[in-house]
C-alpha positions as CSV (number, residue, x, y, z in Angstrom):
1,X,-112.5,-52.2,112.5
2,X,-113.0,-56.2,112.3
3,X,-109.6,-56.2,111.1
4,X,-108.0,-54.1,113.6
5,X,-109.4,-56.5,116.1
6,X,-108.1,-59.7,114.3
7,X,-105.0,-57.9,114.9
8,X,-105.2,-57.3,118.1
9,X,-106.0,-60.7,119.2
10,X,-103.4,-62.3,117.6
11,X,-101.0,-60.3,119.3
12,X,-102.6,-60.8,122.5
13,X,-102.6,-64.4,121.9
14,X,-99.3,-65.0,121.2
15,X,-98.3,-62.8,124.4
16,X,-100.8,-65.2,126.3
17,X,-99.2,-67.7,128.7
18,X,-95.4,-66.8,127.8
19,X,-92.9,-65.8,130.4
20,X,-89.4,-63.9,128.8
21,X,-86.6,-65.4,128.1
22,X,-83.7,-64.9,131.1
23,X,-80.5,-64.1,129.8
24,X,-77.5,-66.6,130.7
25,X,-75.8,-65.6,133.4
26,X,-72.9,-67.5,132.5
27,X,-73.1,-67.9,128.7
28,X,-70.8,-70.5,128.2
29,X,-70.1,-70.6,124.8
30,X,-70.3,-66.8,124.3
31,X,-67.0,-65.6,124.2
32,X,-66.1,-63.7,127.9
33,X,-65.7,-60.7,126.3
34,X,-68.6,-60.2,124.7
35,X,-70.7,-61.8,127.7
36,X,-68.9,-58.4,129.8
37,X,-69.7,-56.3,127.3
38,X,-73.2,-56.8,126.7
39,X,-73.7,-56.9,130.6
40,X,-72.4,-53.4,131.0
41,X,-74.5,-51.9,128.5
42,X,-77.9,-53.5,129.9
43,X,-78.2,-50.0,131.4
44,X,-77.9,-48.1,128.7
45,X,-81.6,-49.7,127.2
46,X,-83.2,-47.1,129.2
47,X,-81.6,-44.5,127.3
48,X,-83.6,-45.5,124.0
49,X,-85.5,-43.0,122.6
50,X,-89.7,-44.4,122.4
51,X,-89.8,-44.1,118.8
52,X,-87.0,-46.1,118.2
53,X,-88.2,-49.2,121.0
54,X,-91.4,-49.4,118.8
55,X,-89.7,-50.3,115.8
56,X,-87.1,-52.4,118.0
57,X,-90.6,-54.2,119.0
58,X,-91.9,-54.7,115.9
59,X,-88.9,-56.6,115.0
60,X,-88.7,-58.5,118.1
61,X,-92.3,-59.8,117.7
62,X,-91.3,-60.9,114.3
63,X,-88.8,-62.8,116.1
64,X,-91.1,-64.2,118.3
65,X,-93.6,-65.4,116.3
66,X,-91.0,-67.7,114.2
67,X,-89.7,-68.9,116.6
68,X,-93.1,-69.8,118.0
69,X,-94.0,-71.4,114.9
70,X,-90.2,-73.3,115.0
71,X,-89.6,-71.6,111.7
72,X,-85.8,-69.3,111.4
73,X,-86.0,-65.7,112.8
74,X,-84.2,-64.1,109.8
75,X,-83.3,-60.3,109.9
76,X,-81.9,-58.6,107.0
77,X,-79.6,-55.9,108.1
78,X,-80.0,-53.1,105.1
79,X,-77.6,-50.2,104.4
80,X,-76.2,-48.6,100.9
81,X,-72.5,-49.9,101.5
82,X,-73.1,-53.3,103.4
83,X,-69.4,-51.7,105.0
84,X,-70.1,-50.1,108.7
85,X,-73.7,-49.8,110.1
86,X,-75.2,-53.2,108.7
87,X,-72.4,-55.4,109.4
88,X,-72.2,-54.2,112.7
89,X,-76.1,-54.9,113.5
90,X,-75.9,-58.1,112.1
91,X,-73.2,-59.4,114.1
92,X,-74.5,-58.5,117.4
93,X,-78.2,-59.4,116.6
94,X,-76.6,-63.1,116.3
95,X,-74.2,-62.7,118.9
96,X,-77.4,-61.3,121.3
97,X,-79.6,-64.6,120.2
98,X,-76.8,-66.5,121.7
99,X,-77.0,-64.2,124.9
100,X,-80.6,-64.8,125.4
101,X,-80.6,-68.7,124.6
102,X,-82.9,-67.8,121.0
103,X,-82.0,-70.9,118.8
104,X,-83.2,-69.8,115.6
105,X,-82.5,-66.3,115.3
106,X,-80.1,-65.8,112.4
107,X,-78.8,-62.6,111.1
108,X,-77.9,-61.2,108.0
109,X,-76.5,-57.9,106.7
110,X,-76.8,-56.8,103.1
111,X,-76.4,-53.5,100.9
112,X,-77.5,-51.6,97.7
113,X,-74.5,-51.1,96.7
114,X,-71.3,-53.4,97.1
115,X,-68.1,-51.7,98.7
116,X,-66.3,-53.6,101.4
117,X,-66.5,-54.1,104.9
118,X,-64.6,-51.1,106.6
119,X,-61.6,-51.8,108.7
120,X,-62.6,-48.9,111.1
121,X,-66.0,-50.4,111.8
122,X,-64.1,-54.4,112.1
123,X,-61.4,-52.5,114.7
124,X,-64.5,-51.1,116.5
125,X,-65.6,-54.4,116.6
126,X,-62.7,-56.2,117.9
127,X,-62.6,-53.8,120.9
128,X,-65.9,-55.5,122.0
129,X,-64.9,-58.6,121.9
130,X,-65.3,-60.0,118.6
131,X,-62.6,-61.9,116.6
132,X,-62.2,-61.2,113.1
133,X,-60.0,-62.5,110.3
134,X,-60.0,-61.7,106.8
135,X,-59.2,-65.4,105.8
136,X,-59.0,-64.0,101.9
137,X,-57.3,-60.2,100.3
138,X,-59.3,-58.5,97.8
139,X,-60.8,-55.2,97.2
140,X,-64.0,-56.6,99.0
141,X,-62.1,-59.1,101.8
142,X,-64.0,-61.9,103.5
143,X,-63.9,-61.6,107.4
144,X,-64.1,-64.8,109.7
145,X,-66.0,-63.6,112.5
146,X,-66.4,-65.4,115.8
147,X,-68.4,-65.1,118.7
148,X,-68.9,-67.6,120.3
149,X,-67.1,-70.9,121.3
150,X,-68.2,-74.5,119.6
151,X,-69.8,-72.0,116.6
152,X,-69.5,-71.9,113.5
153,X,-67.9,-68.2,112.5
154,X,-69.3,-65.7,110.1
155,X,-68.7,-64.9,107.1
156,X,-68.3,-61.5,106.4
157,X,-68.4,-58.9,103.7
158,X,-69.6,-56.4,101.7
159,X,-72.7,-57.9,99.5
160,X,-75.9,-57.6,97.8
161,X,-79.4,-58.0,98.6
162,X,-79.5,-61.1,96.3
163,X,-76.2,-62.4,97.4
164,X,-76.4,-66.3,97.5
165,X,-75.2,-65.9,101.3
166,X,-78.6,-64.4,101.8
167,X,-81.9,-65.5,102.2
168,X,-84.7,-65.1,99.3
169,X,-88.2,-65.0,101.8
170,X,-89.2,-64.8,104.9
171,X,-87.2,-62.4,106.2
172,X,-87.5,-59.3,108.3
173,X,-85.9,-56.1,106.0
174,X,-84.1,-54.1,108.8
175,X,-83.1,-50.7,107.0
176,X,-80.4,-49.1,108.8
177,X,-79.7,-46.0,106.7
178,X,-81.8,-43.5,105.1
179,X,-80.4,-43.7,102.3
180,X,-80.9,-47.3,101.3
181,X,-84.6,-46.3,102.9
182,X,-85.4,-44.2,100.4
183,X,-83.6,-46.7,97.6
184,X,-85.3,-49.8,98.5
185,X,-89.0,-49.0,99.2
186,X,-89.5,-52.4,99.0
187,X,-87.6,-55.6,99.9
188,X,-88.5,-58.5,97.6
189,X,-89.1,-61.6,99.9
190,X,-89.3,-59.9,103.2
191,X,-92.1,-60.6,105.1
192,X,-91.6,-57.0,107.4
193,X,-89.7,-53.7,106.6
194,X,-88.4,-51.8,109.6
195,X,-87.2,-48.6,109.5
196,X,-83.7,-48.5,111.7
197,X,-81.5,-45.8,110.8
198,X,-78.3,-44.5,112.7
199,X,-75.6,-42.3,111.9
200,X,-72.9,-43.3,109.6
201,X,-69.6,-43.0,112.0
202,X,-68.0,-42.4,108.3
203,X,-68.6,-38.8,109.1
204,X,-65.8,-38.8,111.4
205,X,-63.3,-40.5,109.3
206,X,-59.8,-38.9,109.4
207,X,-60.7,-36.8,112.6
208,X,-59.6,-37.0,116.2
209,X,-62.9,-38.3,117.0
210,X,-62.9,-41.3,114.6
211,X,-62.1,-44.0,117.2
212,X,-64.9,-42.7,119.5
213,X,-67.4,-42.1,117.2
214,X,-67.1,-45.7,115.7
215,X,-67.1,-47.0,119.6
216,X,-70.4,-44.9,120.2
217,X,-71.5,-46.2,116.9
218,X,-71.1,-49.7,118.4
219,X,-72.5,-49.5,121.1
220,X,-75.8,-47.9,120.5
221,X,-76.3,-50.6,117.9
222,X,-75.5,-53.4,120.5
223,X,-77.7,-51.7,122.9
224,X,-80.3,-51.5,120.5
225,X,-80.0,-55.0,119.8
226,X,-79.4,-56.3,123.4
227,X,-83.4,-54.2,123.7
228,X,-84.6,-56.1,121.0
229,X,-84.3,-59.8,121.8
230,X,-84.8,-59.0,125.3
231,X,-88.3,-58.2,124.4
232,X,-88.7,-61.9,122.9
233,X,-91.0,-64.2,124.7
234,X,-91.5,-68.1,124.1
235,X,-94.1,-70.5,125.8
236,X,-93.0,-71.8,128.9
């Protein structure tokens, strides 16, 4: 019980005196595209099933408290392939930290296995509003990714946990497939797990519905994400 109160205090403390953090209105560095697209989805946070804004919480107080302490918000994004679902959470977590002014959130994506990053999910991608470039051809290509003007770009592809491109502690483990849930109980050097699934638009590959499904696919993650940091709050 003692503990449970510790807990609780802590949390109350660091939501003591804080105010959240107002999205820019103009985002001038984030490229205009993305900037439109994130506005017209700010409805669609509502939509969120509870379950799934608890765990969204969870991560976003991990956030918060790092960036409290003026230590990097690292999130791990976690699938088997490191090729659709993880890629695409990790680029519109960073993209969204540049939204909402969050210096010091830094995302990462990550997989079990190593495959490639799918050109379905990096077209899907480009609709919103990203640019991407593989700026080297190979079985596993590396994507330049930008979002944002006067940044440096991403580099993207298909990796490891303990890629060097990755950090080794400290780090919030965001699993966003079952599969690599039930394969990595535990993330060595994370400091929080998070269970984040969603539906592998793979499923859909070679169908008429591929192009949605990808689209939807997109979307509910940068909605998700958009939920997330908009749930961060720093002192005043």
């Amino acid at each position: 019980m003692n503990i449970i109160l510790a807990q609780s205090a802590l949390i109350a403390i660091l939501f003591m005196n804080i105010v959240p953090i107002s999205p820019m209105t103009d985002a001038p560095t984030l490229f205009t595209p993305l900037r439109s697209y994130i506005e017209s989805i700010q409805h669609d946070t509502d939509k969120i099933p509870t379950e799934r804004k608890e765990q969204l919480k969870k991560i976003a107080l991990f956030v918060q408290t790092k960036l409290v302490a003026n230590e990097p918000a690292q999130l791990m994004f976690i699938c088997t392939h490191n090729s659709r679902r993880s890629h695409t959470a990790q680029l519109w977590a960073q993209a969204l930290a540049v939204y909402y002014r969050l210096e010091g959130g830094i995302a990462f994506s990550a997989g079990t296995e190593v495959t490639a990053f799918n050109d379905r999910a990096v077209k899907a991608l480009q609709r919103a509003g990203f640019t991407i470039n593989a700026s080297q051809s190979s079985k596993n290509p590396v994507y330049s990714v930008g979002y944002a003007n006067g940044t440096k770009p991403i580099e993207a592809y298909s990796k490891l946990i303990t890629d060097v491109a990755n950090p080794r502690s400290n780090f919030c483990a965001v699993m966003t497939c079952s599969q690599a849930e039930q394969a990595c109980p535990f993330v060595s050097g994370s400091s929080l797990r998070v269970s984040l699934p969603y539906d592998d638009p793979k499923d859909f590959d070679g169908t008429p519905n591929e192009t949605a499904k990808y689209d939807e696919r997109c979307r509910q993650i940068a909605c998700e994400m958009a939920y997330l940091f908009a749930q961060v709050r720093l002192p005043r």
